[in-house]
C-alpha positions in Angstrom: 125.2 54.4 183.8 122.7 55.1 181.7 122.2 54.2 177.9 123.6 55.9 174.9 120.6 57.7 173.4 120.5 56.2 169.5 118.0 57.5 166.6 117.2 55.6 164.1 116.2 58.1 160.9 113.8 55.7 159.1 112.1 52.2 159.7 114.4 49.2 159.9 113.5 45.6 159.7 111.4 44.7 163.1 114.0 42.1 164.5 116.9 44.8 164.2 114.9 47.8 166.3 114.1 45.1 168.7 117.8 44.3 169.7 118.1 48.4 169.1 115.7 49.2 172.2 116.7 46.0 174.3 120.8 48.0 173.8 120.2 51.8 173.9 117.3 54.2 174.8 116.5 54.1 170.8 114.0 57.0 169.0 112.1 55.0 165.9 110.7 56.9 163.1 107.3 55.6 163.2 105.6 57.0 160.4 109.1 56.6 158.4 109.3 59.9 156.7 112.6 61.5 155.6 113.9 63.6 157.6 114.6 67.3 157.2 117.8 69.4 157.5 116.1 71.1 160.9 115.7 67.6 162.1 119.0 66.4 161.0 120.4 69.2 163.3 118.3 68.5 166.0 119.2 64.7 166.3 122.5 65.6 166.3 122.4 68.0 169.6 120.1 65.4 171.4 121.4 61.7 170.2 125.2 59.9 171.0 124.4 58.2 167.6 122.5 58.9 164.6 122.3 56.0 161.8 121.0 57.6 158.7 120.2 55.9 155.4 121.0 57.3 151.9 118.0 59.5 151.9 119.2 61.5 154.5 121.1 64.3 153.5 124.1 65.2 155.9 126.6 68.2 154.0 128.5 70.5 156.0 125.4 72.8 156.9 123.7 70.3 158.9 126.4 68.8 160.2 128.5 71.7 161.9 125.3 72.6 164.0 126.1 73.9 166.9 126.0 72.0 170.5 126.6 68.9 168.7 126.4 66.0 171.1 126.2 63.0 168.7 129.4 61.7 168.1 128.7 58.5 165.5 127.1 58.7 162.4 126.0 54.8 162.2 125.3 54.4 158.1 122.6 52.2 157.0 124.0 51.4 153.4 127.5 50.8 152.0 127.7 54.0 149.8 128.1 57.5 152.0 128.1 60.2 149.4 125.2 61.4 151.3 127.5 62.5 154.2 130.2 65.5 153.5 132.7 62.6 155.2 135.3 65.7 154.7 133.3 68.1 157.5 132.7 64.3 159.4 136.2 63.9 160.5 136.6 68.0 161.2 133.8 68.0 163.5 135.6 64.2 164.8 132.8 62.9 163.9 132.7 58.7 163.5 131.3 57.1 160.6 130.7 53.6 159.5 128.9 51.6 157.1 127.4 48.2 156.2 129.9 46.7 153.2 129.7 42.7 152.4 126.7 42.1 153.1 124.0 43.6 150.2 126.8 42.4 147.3 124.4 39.1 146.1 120.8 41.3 146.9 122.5 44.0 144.3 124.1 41.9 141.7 120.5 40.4 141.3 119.2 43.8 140.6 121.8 44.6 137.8 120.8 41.6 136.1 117.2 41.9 136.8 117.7 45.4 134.8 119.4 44.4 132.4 117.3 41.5 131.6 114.0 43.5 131.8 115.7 46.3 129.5 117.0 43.7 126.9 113.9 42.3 126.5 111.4 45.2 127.1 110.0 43.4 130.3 108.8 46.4 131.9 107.6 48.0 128.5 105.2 44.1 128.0 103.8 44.1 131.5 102.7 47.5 130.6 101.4 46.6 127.1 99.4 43.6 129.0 97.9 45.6 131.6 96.8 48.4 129.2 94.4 45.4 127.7 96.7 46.5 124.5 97.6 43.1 123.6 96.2 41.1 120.8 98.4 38.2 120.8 101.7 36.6 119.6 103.1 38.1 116.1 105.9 37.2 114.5 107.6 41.1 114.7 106.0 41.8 118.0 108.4 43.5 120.3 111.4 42.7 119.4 114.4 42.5 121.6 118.7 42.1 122.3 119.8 39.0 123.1 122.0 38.4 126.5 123.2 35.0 126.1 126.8 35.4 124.8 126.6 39.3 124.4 129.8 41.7 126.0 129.2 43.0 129.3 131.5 46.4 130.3 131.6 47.1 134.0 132.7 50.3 135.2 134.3 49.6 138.4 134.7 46.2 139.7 134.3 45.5 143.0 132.3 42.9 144.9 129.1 43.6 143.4 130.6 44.4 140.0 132.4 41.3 140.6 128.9 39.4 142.0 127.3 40.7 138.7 129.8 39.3 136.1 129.8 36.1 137.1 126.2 35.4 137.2 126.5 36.8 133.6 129.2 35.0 132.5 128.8 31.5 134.1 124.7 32.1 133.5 124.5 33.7 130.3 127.8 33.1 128.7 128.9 37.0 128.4 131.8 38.3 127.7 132.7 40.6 130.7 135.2 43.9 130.2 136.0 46.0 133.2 137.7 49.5 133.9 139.2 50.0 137.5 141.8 51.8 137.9 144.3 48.9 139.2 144.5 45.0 138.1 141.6 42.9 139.6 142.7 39.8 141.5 144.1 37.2 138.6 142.3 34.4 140.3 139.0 36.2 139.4 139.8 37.4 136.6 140.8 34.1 135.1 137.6 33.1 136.2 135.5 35.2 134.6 137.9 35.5 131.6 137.6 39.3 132.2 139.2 41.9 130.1 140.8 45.2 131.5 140.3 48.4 129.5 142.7 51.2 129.7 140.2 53.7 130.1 136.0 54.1 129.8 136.3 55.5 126.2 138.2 52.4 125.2 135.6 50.1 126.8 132.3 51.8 125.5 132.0 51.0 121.9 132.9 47.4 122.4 129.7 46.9 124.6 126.6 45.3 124.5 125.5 46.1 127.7 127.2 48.7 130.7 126.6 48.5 133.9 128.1 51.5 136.7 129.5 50.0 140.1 131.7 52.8 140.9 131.1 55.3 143.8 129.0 58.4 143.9 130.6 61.4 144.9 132.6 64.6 143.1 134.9 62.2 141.2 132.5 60.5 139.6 129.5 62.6 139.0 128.2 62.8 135.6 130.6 60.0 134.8 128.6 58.7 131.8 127.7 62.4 129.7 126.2 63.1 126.7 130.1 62.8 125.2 130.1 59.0 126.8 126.5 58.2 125.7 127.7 58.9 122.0 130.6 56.3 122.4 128.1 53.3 122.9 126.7 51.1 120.4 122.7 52.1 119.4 121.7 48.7 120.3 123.1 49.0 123.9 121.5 49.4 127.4 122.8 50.9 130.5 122.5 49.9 133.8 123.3 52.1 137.0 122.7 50.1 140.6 125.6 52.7 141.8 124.7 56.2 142.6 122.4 58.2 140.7 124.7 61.3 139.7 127.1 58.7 138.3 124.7 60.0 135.2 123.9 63.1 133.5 120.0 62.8 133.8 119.0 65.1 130.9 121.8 63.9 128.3 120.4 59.7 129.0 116.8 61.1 128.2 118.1 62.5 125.2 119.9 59.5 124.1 116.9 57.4 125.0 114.8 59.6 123.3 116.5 59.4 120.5 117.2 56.1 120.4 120.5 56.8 120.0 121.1 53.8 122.9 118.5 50.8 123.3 118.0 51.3 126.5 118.7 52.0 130.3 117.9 50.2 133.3 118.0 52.3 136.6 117.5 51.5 140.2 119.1 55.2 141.6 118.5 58.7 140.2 120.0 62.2 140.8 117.8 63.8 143.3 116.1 61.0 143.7 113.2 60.2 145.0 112.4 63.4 142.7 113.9 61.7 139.6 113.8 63.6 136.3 110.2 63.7 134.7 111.4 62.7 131.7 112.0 59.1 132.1 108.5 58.7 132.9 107.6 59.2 129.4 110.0 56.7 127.6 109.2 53.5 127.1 112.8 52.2 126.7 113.9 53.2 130.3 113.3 50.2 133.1 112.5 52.2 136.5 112.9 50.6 139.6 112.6 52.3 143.5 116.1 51.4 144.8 115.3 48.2 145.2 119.1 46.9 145.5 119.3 45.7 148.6 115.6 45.0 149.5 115.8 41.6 150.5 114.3 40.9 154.3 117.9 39.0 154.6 120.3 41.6 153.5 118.2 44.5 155.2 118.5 42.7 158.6 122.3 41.6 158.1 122.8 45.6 157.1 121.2 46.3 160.4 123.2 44.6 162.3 126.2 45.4 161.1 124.9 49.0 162.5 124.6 47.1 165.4 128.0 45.6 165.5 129.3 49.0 164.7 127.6 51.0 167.7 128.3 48.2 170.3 132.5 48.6 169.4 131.7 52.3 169.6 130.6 52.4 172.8 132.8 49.9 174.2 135.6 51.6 172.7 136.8 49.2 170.7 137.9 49.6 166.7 134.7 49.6 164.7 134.9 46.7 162.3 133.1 48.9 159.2 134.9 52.6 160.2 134.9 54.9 157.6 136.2 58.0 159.5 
């Protein structure tokens, strides 16, 4: 019997496509450019399995091609807004994804944000390359301390989870969460954690926000120009979630004038085509969706693809199945 034919849409870690093409008769992308709708619809009539990343774009269009022969959509990443999961399970389409494992990698990146944007990190690097320094001042850059300041967390989940207790048990914050049910008490206790009724309630009390909710319809343009006006002008906002969590133009407006401190972002609407004017501001951190770019979390993502295509194929229940 010959081997299910798998493509792979962009580069993985080397150890990962090596145990790929030892399994399945595997198509790399080996200049690892993004693919584009026409390909999209191609791999699906020639491939059993596709495993996409969140750069590739999979609504309805491209995914009710016709002569479809693919039959699992293997994610690399936990999030799947990317995917129209709704036209998925019409078409019987299987989907997983790679949860558990890139909770720690992402944390770190929330507080590496936040960090950088409370204390104008990127903004000094940029002063010190520039050869625009001329020494330590008394008034020179001033910042917002971290160290016992009020953390909100919109949605708290592992990594929302992950992320308030380095900043609790590390820096002493307070934390305040909104989800839409009780966290576990056990964890709660632990990082004295306060549930809000609703985001409005939590806003103004914060020092610092930080989105871990998911992208999709639901949540798109979560945080708006009406939201950005309930936060304190001396706070930053952090999004390590999904770029259309936030309304692009009404952050650049608050940053702009300075009606928040600052934001620290790691995914953009659109992205990698983010909004032009963040460039410009000097109080927005910008990161390249870096979240999970660790060499150990982006081999343990990959092989939970792995682990999800070898139950597929054996017909067994896939252990990350999201349709």
């Amino acid at each position: 019997m010959s081997k299910p034919k798998v493509l792979i849409t962009r580069r993985w870690p080397e150890s990962v496509e090596l145990k790929l093409q030892q399994r399945y008769q595997v198509t790399l992308n080996p200049d690892d450019h993004p693919f584009s709708a026409e390909e999209l619809k191609q791999a699906l009539q020639q491939y059993d399995a596709v495993c996409p990343s969140v750069c590739d774009s999979l609504p309805a269009e491209v995914l009710n091609v016709a002569d479809k022969r693919c039959k699992i959509l293997g994610n690399f990443g936990v999030g799947y807004n990317h995917i129209d999961i709704a036209a998925a399970r019409q078409q019987g389409l299987t989907v997983s994804n790679t949860p558990g494992v890139l909770t720690e990698s992402t944390a770190d990146i929330a507080m590496t944000l936040l960090l950088m944007s409370a204390r104008r990190g990127a903004e000094g690097d940029r002063l010190v390359r520039s050869g625009g320094w001329s020494g330590w001042c008394p008034t020179q850059m001033m910042s917002s301390d971290v160290t016992g300041a009020t953390l909100g967390l919109i949605g708290f989940g592992r990594i929302a989870q992950a992320m308030a207790g380095k900043a609790h048990h590390g820096f002493g914050m307070k934390i305040l969460y909104v989800k839409p049910s009780p966290a576990d008490p056990a964890t709660v206790a632990d990082l004295q954690a306060i549930r809000c009724n609703n985001v409005e309630q939590m806003l103004p009390q914060c020092d610092y926000v930080s989105l871990h909710c998911p992208g999709g319809a639901e949540t798109r343009h979560l945080i708006n120009a009406e939201r950005l006006r309930l936060m304190k002008p001396s706070a930053h906002l952090i999004n390590t979630a999904r770029g259309d969590v936030v309304d692009s133009q009404a952050l650049i407006d608050a940053l702009r004038e300075r009606r928040i401190a600052g934001a620290g972002l790691d995914v953009y609407e659109n992205e990698p085509k983010l909004h032009p004017g963040f460039l410009s501001l000097e109080n927005a951190t910008l990161l390249p969706h870096l979240g999970s770019a660790t060499i150990a979390t982006r081999t343990a993502m990959g092989e939970k693809v792995l682990a999800n295509l070898e139950a597929f194929f054996a017909g067994r229940e896939l252990p990350d199945r999201v349709v």
